[in-house]
N, C-alpha and C positions, 0 to 999 in steps of 0.2 A: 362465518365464511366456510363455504364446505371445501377442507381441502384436509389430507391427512399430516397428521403432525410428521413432520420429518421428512415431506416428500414434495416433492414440487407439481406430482399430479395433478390435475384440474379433476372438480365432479360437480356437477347439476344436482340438484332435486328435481325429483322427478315424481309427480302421481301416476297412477294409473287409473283409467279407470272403465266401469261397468254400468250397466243396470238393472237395477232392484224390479223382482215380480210384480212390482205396483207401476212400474214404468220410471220411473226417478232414475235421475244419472247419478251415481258416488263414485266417490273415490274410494278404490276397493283394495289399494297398494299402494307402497310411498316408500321410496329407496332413492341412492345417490346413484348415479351414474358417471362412471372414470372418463376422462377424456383423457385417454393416454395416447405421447405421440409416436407413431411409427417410427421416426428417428428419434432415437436419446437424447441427442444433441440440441436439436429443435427446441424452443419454448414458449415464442412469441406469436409465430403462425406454423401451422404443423396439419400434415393430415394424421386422422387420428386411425388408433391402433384397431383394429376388428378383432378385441377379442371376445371370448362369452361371455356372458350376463346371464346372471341367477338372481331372483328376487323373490320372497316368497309373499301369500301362497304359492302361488303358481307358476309363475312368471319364467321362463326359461328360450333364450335366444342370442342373439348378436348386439354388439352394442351397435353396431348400423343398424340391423334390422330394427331393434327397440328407440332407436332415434328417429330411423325414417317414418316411422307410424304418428310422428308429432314433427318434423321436421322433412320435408317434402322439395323435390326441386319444380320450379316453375319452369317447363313445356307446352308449344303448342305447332301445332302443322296445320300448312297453309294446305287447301285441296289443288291438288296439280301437281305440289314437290315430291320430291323422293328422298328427304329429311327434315328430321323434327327439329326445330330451331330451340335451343336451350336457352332461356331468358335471365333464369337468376334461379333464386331461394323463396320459400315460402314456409310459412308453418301455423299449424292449427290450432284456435284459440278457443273450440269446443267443441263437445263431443258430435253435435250435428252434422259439423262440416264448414264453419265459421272457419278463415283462414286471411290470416294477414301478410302482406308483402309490401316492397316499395310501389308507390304509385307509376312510376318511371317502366319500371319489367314489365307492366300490361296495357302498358299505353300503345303500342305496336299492336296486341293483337287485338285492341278492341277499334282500330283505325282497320284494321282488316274483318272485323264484324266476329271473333271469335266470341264475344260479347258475355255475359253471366257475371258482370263484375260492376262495383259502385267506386268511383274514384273521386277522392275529394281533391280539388286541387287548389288547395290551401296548405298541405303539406304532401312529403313524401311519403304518403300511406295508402294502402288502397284494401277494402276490404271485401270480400270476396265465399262464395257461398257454392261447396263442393256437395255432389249429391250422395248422401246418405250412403255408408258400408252395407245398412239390412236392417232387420228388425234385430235391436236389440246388438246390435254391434257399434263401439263408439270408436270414432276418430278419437286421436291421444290427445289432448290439450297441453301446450302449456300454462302455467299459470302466469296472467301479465299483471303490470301494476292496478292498483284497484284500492279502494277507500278499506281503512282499516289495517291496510301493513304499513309496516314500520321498518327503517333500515338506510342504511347509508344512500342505496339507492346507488344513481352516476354522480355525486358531488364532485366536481373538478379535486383532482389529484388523488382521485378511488380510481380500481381497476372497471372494467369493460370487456365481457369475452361474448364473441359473435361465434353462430356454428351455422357454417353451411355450406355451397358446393364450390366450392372456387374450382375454378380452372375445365368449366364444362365445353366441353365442344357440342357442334350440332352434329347429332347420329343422322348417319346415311341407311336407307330406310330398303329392305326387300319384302316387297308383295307375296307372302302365301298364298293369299287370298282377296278379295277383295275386300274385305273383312275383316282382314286380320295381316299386321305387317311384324318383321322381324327385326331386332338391329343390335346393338354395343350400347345397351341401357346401363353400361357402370357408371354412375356417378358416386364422389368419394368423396365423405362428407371431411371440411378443416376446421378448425378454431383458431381464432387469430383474437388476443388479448394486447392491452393495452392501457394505456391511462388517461382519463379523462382530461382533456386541455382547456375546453371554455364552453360554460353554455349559454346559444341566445332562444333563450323562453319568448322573446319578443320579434322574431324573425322573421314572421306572417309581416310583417306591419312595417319594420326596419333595412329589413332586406341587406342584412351584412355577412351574410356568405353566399353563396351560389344553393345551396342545397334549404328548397323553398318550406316553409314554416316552422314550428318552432325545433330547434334542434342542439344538437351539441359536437364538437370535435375532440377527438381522440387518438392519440400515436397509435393505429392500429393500421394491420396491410390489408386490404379489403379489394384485392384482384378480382376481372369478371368472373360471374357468378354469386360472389356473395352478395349481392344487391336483394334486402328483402329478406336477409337472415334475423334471425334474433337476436337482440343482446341482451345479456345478462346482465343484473346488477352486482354490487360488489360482491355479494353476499352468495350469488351465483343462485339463487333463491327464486329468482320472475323473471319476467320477458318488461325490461324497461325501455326500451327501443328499439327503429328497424335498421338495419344497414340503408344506406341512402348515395354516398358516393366514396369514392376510393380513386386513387391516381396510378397508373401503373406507365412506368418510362424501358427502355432497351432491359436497364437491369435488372424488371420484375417489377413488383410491388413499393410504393413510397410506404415511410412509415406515419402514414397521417389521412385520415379520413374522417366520415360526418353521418350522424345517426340520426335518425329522427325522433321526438319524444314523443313515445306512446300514447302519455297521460293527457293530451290536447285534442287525443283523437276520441276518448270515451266521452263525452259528450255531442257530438256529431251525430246530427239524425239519419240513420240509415232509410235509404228510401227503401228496398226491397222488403226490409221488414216496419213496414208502414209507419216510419218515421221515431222509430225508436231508438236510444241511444244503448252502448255498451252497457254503461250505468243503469240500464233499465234490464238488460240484459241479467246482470250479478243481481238482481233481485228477484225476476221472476224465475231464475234456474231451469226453463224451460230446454233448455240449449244446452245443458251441462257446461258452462264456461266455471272453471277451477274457483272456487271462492274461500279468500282464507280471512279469518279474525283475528288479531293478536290484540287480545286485553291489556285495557293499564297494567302496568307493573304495580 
């Protein structure tokens, strides 16, 4: 578990990565990232602290800024409005531009035809395909669950930490140009942890929660915007699930809400990439999707 001895700070693993003169995506860096919270007090859901991040070689920024390059808020504007509607969380699961979110946060705009996206609706996932930074420039990945790790994972009564934007409003939008509009683009990224409560692996089929295929519940506060976050495993190690649903009453946030599991969605034929699954994806490395081995002991 990445956490420093004697402190209750949270940290991620985190890669970074490039590509090699022969065109190959690596990973060209690998550091923890603190998720410290803005209040002391806070420990359960918290916005987290913006301070600097140094990683070498290179690597020198904000821990928003270095989170936001792997961790992204899901937006879209309808033509006509004069604000951008804030939908939820999303985050990039390779370097192409591969990007996952709850199936639910783009169901709205692809009923409004803002369209570029695959949704299955067998569970809360939806997978989604961001156009390329440049030549030679990668979106950050994180690394999600994948054959060959090992690790606690969410086992009911392991921890659970989601990172993403809660509490987004929709920005009101002023015209420069017609071209180019201005507004209040701060979103602020929280974590909200918890403890794994029950999982149904069999929920496509059973139908015993509300929140559709296979999934699991967790004491965690999951207010709008984080719909579509990551969750970490115990280990804070991969992306083992998405945020999915959260209850929020007069007094904020319940402490109880429902992920969906990742691991059901990598074998799902992607139609835009002519019917290939994730699982096909970690083998031909075309896409730089994170891929780790951990040998027998």
């Amino acid at each position: 578990m990445i956490q420093k001895q004697g402190s209750t700070d949270l940290e991620i693993f985190k890669p970074f990565f490039g590509r090699r003169g022969d065109g190959v995506w690596e990973i060209q860096a690998m550091a923890s990232v603190p998720l410290k919270p803005k209040n002391a007090e806070d420990s359960d859901f918290y916005a987290v602290e913006n301070d600097m991040f140094v990683a070498q070689p290179n690597i020198i920024g904000t821990i928003h800024s270095v989170l936001a390059k792997s961790i992204v808020p899901i937006v879209a504007h309808v033509p006509g409005e004069t604000h951008l509607r804030c939908l939820g969380t999303g985050f990039f699961i390779s370097c192409t531009g591969l990007l996952i979110t709850a199936a639910h946060v783009i169901t709205d705009p692809i009923d409004r035809r803002y369209g570029g996206v695959e949704i299955k609706l067998t569970s809360d996932t939806a997978l989604c395909k961001v156009t390329e930074l440049g030549a030679g420039i990668a979106h950050q990945p994180l690394p999600i669950i994948q054959p060959g790790l090992r690790g606690i994972g969410i086992a009911v009564g392991k921890s659970a930490t989601a990172i993403g934007y809660a509490g987004m409003q929709d920005v009101e939008l002023s015209m420069e140009r017609s071209d180019m509009a201005s507004g209040d683009f701060r979103f602020e990224l929280h974590v909200s942890r918890g403890t794994v409560l029950e999982r149904f692996p069999d929920n496509a089929e059973c139908r015993q929660v509300p929140t559709p295929g296979a999934c699991f519940s967790a004491s965690m506060k999951l207010p709008a915007g984080m719909s579509g976050s990551p969750i970490f495993d115990d280990e804070r190690l991969y992306v083992h699930g998405v945020v999915s649903k959260g209850w929020e009453d007069e007094s904020g946030p319940s402490n109880h809400g429902y992920g969906s599991m990742l691991e059901h969605s990598l074998r799902i034929p992607i139609r835009f990439l002519d019917g290939k699954t994730l699982l096909d994806l970690f083998k031909e490395q075309e896409h730089g999707l994170p891929k780790f081995f951990i040998p027998d002991a």
